[in-house]
C-alpha angles and dihedrals in degrees: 000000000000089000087068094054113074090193095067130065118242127260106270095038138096125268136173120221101227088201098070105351102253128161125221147148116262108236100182136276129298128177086350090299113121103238110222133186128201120251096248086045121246136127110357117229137209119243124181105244087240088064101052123082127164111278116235128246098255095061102052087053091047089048100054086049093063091049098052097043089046082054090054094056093049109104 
């Protein structure tokens, strides 16, 4: 379970992805990948738990940005 594992941030919160730097929801662990989704919802991804970190503040916050201001633009 991802609670045992201090390395990796708990289901509910907020992780970055350092392979690429996305941001995503943890949503919890399957088959020892960490399972993110991204902020907007949409398609979860796996992640190696050497590879997720919390994801600061700032980033969340950056992130959602995007998402709001790409809705906007949508007819």
């Amino acid at each position: 379970m991802i609670e045992e594992d201090p390395g990796v941030p708990e289901a509910g919160t907020y992780a970055v992805d350092y392979r690429d730097g996305s941001v995503g929801q943890v949503m919890g662990c399957e088959g020892g990948l960490v399972q993110l989704r991204p902020l907007g919802g949409g398609r979860e991804w796996d992640c190696p738990p050497e590879s997720v970190g919390e994801a600061p503040a700032g980033d969340v916050l950056r992130e959602r940005v995007r998402r709001l201001n790409r809705e906007r633009r949508l007819p």
